[in-house]
C-alpha positions in Angstrom: -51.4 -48.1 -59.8 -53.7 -50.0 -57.7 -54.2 -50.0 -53.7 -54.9 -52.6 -51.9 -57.5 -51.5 -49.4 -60.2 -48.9 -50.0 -62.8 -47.1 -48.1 -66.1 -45.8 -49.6 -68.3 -42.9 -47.8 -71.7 -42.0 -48.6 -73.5 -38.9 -47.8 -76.5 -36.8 -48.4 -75.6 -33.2 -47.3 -75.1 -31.3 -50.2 -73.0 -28.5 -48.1 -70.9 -31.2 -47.3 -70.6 -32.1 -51.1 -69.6 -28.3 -52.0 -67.2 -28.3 -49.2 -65.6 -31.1 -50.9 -65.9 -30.5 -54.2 -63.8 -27.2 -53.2 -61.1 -28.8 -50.8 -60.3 -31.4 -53.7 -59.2 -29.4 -56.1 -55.8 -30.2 -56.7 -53.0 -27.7 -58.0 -53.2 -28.6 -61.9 -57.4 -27.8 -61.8 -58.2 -31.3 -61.3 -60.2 -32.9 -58.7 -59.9 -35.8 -56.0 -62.3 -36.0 -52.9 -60.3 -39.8 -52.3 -57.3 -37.9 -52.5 -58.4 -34.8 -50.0 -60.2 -37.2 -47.4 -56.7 -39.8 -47.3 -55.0 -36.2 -46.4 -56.9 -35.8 -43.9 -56.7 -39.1 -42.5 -52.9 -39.1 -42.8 -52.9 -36.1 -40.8 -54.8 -37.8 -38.3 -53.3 -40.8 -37.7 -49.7 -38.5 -37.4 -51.5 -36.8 -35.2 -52.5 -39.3 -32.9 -48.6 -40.9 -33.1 -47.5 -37.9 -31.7 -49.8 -37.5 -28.8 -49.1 -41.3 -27.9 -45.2 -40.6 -28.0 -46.0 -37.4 -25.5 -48.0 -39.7 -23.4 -45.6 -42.2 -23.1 -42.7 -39.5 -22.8 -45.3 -38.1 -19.4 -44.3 -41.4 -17.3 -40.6 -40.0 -17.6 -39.5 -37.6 -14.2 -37.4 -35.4 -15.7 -34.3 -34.8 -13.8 -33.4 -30.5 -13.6 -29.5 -29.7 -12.6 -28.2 -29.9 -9.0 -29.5 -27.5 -6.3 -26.4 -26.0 -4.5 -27.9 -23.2 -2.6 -27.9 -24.8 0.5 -25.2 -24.3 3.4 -24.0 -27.5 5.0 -23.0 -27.2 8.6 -22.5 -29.8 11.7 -24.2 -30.0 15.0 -22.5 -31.4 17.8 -25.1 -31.6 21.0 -26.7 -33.6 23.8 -30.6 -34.6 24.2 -32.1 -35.8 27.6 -35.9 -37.0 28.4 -37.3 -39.6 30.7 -41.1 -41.7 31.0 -40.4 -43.8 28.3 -42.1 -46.6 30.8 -44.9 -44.3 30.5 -45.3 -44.0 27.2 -44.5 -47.6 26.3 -46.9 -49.2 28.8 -48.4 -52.0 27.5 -46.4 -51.6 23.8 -44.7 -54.9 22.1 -40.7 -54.5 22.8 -40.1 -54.1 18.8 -43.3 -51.4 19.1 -41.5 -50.6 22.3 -37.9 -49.5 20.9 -40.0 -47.8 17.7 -40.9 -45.4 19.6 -38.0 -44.7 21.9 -35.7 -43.9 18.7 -38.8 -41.5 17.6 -39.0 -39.8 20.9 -35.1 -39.2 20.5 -34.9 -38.0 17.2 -37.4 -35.8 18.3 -35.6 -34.9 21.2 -32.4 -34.4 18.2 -34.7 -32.0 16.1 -34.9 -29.9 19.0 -31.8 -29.2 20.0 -30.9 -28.6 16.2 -33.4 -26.2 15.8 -32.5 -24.6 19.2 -28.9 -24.6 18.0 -28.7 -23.0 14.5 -31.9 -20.1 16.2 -28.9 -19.5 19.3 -25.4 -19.7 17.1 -26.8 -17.3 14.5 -26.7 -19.8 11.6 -29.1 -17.5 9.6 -27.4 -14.4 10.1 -26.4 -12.7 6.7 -22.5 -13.2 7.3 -23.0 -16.8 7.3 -25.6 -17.1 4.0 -24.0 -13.9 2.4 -27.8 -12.9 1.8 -29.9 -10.1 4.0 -32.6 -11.6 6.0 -35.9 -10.2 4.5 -39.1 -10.6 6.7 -40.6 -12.9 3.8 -37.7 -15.3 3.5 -38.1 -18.7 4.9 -35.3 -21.3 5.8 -35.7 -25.0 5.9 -33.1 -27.5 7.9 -32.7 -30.5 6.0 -31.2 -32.9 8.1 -28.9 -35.4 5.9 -27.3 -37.3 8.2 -27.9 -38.0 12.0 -25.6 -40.4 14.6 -26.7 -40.6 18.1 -25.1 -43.0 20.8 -28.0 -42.8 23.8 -27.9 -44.6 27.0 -30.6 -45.0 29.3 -31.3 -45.7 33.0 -34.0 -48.0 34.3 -33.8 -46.5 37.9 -34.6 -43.3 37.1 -37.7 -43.5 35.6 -36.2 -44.7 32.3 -34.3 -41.7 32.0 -32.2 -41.6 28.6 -29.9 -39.5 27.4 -27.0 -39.2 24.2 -25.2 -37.5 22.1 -25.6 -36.9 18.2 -23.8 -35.6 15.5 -26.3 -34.2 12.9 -25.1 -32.9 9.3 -27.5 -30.4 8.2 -27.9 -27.9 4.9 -29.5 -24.8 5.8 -32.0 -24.0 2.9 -32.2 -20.1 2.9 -35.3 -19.2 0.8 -35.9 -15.4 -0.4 -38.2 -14.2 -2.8 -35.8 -13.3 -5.5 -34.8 -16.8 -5.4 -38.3 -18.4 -5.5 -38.4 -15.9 -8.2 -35.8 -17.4 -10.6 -36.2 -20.4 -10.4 -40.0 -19.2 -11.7 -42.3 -20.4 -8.8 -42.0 -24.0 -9.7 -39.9 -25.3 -6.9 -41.5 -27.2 -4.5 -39.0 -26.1 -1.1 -41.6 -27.6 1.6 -42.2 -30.8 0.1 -38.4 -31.9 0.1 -38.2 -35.6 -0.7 -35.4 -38.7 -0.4 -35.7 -40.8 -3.5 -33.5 -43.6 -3.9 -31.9 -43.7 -7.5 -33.3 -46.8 -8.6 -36.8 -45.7 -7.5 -37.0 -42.3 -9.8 -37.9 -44.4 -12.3 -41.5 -45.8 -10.4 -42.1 -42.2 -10.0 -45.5 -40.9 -11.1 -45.4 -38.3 -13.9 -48.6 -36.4 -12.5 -47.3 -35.9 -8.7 -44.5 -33.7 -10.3 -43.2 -32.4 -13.6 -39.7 -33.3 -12.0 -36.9 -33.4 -9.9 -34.3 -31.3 -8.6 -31.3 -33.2 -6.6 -30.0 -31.0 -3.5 -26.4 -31.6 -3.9 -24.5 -32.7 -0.9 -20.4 -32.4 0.3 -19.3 -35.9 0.6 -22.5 -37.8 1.4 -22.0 -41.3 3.0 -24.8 -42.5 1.0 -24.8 -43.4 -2.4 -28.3 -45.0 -2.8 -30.2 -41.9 -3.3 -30.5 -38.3 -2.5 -33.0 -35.6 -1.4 -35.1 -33.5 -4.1 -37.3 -30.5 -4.8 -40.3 -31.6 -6.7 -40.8 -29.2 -9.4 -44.4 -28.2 -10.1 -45.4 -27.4 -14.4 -47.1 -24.5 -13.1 -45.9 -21.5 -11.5 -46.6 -20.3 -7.4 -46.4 -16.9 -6.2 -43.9 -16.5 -3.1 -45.4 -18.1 0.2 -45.4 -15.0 1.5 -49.2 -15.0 2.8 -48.6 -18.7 4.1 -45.5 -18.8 6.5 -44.5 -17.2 9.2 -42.0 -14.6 9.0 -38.6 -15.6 8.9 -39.9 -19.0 9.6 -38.0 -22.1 10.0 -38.7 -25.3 9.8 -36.6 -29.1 9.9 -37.3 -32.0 8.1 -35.2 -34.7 5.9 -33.8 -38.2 7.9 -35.7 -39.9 10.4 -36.1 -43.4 11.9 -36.6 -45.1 9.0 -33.5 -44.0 7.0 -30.7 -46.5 6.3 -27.4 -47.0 8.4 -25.8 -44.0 6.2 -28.1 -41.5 6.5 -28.9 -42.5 10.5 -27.5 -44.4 13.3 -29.4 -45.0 16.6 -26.9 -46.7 18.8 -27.3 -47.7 22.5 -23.9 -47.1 23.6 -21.4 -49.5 25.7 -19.8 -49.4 29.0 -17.0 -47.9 27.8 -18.9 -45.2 26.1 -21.1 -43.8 29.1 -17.9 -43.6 31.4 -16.7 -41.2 28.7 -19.5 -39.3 28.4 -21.6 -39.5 31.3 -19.4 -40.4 34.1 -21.4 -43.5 34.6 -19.9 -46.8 35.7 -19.0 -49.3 33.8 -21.3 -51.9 35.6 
């Protein structure tokens, strides 16, 4: 039978023509150096198919089962701070309110973190795990509401109240430990569904969804990057029994926070104020 295409090679090493001359033998004695070098091709070229196919399976985030270590708990509290005028001098109004709903989740962040240190929200009875002088907990904030008021004649002097739902991230070493070193706690991450898909292979070998009671938004979620290699325990690199607060902020949408100057009716309530 005939082929259509065909490929001739010359050469002039002759231990390149005893290398063949032994590779080509065939089972039944005979030989066939056009047979042994389309072998090899053939491997090559299947060879190369399936390093394309992992290439182009490397764009894909691959998606690991929920997290549900976490504890979810809500904070109730009240923030107060004053010289916005100072700190805004000179500042756009939209540049202006930017950075008065920064200073106040600021302001929020502190009174969480000041609230789960004073109400014993680490304590064993509450994770059901001993503290150990290497563990590290995280508060990821999930949700935040926060009606503020402020008032011009006292130096621009504003205060609210917030609601903040949290999950209490309780890391110890025999966890970091199972789940092999690759979980990346301190660079938690909101991703919104339709958006895991843009994600870039080589930031992370994938994601791990922190699962959530109930969340009011079903746009996206917060993850744990997961690392293809291993880490050893952060032990060397935090503090002791360190904590530290991160997830929503300013920029989040209406479901995951909600900055709201509140009415008349509201700082009578509250504050006592007048309803003028």
């Amino acid at each position: 039978m005939g082929y259509k295409y065909k490929a001739t090679m010359y050469y002039s090493d002759e231990g390149m023509e005893r290398f063949l001359a032994e590779k080509s033998i065939k089972p039944n004695g005979k030989k066939s150096a056009s047979q042994y070098l389309y072998a090899l091709v053939s491997r090559e070229r299947e060879s190369t198919g399936n390093a394309d196919i992992a290439k182009g399976e490397s764009g894909v985030i691959k998606l690991y089962p929920q997290f549900i270590g976490g504890k979810q708990i809500d904070i109730n509290g009240r923030v107060a701070f004053s010289s916005l005028a100072t700190a805004s001098l000179g500042r756009q109004k939209k540049a202006e309110q930017r950075l008065k709903t920064k200073m106040l989740m600021e302001e929020i962040d502190k009174a969480i973190v000041e609230q789960v240190m004073s109400e014993g929200f680490l304590q064993p009875k509450v994770l059901d795990k001993a503290l150990d002088n290497n563990d590290f907990s995280i508060i990821l904030k999930t949700e935040v509401t926060c009606h503020y008021h402020e008032e011009a004649y006292l130096d621009d002097y504003c205060q609210g109240i917030f609601t903040a739902r949290c999950l209490i991230l309780h890391i110890t070493q025999l966890e970091w430990e199972r789940l092999d070193g690759k979980y990346d706690f301190e660079n938690i991450k909101y991703f919104k569904y339709e958006d895991l898909a843009k994600v870039e292979k080589h930031t992370q070998r994938g994601l791990c969804k922190i699962a959530e009671l109930s969340p009011k938004d079903n746009a996206g979620a917060f993850f744990i990057p997961v690392r293809a290699t291993s880490r050893a325990f952060p032990s060397g690199s935090v503090p002791m029994n360190s904590l530290s607060i991160r997830g929503v902020d300013i920029s989040f949408n209406k479901n995951r926070v909600k900055l709201k100057a509140m009415n008349a009716t509201q700082r009578k309530r509250y504050f006592g104020l007048g309803m003028g």
